[in-house]
C-alpha positions in Angstrom: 43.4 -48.5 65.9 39.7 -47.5 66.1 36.7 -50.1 66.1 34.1 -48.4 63.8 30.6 -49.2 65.6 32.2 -50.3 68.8 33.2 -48.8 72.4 36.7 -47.1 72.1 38.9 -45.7 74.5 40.5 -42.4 73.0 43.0 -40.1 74.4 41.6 -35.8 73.5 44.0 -34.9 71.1 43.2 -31.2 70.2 41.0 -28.4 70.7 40.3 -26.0 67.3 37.6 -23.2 68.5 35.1 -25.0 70.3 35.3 -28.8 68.4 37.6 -31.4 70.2 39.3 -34.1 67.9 40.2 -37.7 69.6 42.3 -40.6 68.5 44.1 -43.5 69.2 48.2 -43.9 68.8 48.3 -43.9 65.0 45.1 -42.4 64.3 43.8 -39.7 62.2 41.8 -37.0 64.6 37.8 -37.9 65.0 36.0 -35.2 66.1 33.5 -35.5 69.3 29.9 -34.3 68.3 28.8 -34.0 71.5 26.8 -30.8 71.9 27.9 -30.9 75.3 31.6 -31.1 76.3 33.3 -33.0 78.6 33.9 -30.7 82.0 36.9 -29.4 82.8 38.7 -31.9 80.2 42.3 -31.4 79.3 44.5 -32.4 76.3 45.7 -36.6 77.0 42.6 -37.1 79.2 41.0 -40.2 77.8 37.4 -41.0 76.8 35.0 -43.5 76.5 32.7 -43.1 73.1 31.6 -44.8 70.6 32.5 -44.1 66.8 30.9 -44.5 63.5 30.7 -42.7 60.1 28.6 -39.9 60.0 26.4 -39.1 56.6 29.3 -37.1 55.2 31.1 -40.2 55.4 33.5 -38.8 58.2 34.5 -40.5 61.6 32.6 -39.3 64.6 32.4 -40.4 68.3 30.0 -39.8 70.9 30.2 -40.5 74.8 26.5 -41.5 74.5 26.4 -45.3 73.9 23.9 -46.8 72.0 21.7 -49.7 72.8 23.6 -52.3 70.2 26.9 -52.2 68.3 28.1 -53.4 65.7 27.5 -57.0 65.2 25.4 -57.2 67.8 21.9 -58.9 67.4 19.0 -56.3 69.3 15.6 -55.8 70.0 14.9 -52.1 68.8 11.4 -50.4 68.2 10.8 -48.3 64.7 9.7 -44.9 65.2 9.6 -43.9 61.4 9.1 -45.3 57.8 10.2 -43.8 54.6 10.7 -44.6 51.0 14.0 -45.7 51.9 13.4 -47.7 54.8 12.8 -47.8 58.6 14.3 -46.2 61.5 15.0 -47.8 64.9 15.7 -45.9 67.9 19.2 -47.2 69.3 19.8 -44.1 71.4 21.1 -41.9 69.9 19.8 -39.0 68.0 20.6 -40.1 64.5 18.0 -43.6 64.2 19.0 -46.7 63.2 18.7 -47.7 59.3 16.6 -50.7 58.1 17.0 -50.4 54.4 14.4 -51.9 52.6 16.3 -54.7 50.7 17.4 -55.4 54.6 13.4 -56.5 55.9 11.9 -59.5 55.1 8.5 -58.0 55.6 7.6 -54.4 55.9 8.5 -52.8 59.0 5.4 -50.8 61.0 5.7 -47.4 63.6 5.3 -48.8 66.9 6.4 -52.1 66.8 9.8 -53.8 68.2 12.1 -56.2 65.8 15.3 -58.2 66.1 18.0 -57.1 64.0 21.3 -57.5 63.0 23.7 -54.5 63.4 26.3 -54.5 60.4 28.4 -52.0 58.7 28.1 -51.7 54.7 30.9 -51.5 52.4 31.6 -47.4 53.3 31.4 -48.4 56.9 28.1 -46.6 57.8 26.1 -48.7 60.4 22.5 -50.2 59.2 20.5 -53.3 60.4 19.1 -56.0 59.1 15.9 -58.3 60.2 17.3 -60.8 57.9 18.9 -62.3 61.4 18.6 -65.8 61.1 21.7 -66.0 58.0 23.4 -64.6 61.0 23.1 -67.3 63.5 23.6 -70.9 63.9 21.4 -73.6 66.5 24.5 -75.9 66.3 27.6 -74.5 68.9 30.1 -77.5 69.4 32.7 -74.9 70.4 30.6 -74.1 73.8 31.5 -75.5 76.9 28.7 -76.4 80.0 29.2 -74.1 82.3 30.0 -71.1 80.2 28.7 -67.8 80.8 26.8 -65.8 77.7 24.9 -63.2 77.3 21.5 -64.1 76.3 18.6 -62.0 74.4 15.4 -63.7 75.1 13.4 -64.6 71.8 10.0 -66.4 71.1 8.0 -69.5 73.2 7.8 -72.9 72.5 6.4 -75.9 73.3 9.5 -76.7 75.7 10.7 -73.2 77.0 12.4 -70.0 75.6 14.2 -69.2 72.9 17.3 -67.5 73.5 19.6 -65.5 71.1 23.8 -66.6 72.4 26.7 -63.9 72.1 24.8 -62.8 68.7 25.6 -65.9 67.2 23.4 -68.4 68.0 20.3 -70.5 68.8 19.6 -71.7 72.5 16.6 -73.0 74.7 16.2 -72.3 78.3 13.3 -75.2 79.9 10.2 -73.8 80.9 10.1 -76.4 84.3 13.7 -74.9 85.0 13.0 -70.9 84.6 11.8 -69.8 87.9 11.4 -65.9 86.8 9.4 -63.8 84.5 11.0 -63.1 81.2 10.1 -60.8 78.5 10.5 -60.8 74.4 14.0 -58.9 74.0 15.3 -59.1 77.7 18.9 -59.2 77.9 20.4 -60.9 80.8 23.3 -63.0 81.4 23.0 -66.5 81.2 25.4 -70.6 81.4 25.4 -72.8 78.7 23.9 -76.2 80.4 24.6 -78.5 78.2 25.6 -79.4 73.9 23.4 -82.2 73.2 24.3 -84.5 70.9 22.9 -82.8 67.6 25.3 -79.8 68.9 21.9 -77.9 69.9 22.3 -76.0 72.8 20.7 -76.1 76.3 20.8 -72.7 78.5 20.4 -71.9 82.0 20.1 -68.6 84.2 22.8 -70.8 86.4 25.8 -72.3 86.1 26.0 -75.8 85.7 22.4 -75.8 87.1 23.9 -74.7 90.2 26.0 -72.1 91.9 29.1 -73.2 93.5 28.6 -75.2 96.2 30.9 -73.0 98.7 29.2 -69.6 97.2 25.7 -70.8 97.9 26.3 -72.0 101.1 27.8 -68.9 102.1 24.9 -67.3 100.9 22.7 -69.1 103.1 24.5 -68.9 106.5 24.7 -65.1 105.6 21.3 -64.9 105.0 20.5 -67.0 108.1 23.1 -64.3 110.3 20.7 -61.8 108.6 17.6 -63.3 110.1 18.3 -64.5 113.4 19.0 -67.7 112.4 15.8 -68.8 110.7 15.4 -69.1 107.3 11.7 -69.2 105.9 12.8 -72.0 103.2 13.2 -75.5 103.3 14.0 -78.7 101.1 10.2 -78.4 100.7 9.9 -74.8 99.8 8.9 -73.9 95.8 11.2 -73.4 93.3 9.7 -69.9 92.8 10.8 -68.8 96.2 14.4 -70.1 96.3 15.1 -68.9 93.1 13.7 -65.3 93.9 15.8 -65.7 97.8 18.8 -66.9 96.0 18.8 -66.8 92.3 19.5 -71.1 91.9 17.3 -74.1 91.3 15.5 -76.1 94.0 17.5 -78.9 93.3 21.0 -76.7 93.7 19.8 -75.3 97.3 18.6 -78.7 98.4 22.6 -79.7 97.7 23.8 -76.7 99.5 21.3 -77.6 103.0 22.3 -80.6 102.9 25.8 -80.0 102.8 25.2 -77.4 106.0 23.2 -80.2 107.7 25.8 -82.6 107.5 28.3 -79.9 108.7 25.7 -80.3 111.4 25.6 -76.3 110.7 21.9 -75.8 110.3 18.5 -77.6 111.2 16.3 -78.7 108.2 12.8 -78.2 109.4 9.6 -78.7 107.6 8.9 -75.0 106.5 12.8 -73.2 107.6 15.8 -74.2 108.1 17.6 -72.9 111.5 21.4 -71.8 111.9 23.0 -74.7 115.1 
């Protein structure tokens, strides 16, 4: 079977002049439109591309991979406008559609939008900026602790908003984000907490921490590293252990103290020091 829009992995099926056809066990042949071949490729090799429906209405795939698929909520720029609508650059030579009935305000040359990618009723891939019908703030299904992938939205009062999986609405704290973050970064990201409206708290960290055994491994690595002296303390900012380390002041405090009881390290006022 073949994902229209998605990632597929296809097995070369034929050569007819100089087009090669792929497919899947129970497939019809989809031609690569690669103007470059694969080198050196043989028949029953297998492929990595991505497939959609090209303006003749015929399947196609591509080994370049675009910046969103299909279903997938993106920040994308418009480089054109036309009576029909606007065009995003997604990465790949043909642009992205925005039809006009699809943008809830007209789209301008320059500028960057989320959108939502879909496929219409002949399978062609468009977008929409019509995102929010498309995602939900409540997610009792989540579990703390879970890993997501996050798109990084608009400030407010409290922190960031954060786009889940393409599916919903989550906040990461300011007070608990100790690294810069840009309008439509993706990076991974934990589910913190589901309050008890079902609104959802994020984190860069699991749990608010890493686990306790992986961090302190870290640490006596990085202490190894450094002769055994570690420019951070119980004392040191947030800013720093998160940029040493990647976890909350609170989670490294945990972590020290667990080495100082296993009478592993000295906590000292500006370092700690491997015993």
């Amino acid at each position: 079977m073949i994902d229209i829009g998605k990632i597929n992995t296809l097995k070369i099926a034929t050569r007819v002049g100089s087009e090669i056809y792929v497919s899947s066990p129970g497939s019809a042949n989809v031609l690569l439109v690669d103007k470059k071949p694969p080198v050196n490729f043989q028949v029953g090799d297998t492929l990595v591309v991505f497939v959609y429906v090209d303006m003749d209405g015929h399947l196609a795939a591509t080994t370049s991979i675009p910046k969103a698929f299909a279903d997938d909520i993106a920040w994308l720029k418009v480089v054109s406008v036309n009576r029909v609508g606007a065009f995003l650059d997604w990465g790949l030579p043909k642009d992205l559609l925005v039809p006009l009935a699809e943008q809830y305000e007209p789209l301008e040359v320059g500028r960057s939008y989320f959108v939502k990618l879909f496929l219409d009723p002949q399978n062609r891939i468009l977008a929409t900026t019509r995102i929010e019908r498309h995602l939900s703030e409540e997610g009792p299904y989540f579990k703390a602790g879970q890993k997501v992938s996050l798109l990084i939205a608009d400030k407010t009062t409290l922190g960031l908003k954060a786009i889940i999986n393409s599916t919903h609405w989550g906040l990461l704290y300011e007070n608990e984000t100790f690294q810069p973050l840009e309008k439509g970064q993706r990076l991974d990201g934990y589910i913190k907490q589901i309050r008890e409206d079902y609104k959802i708290d994020l984190s860069l960290y699991r749990s608010g921490y890493i686990k306790g055994n992986d961090l302190t491994d870290q640490i006596l690595s990085k202490l190894k590293e450094n002769q055994g002296i570690l420019p951070l303390s119980d004392k040191s900012p947030p800013d720093e252990i998160y940029a040493a380390f990647g976890v909350s002041k609170k989670a490294y405090k945990q972590a020290i103290g667990s080495l100082y009881k296993q009478k592993l390290v000295l906590i000292e006022k500006n370092n700690i020091k491997l015993i």
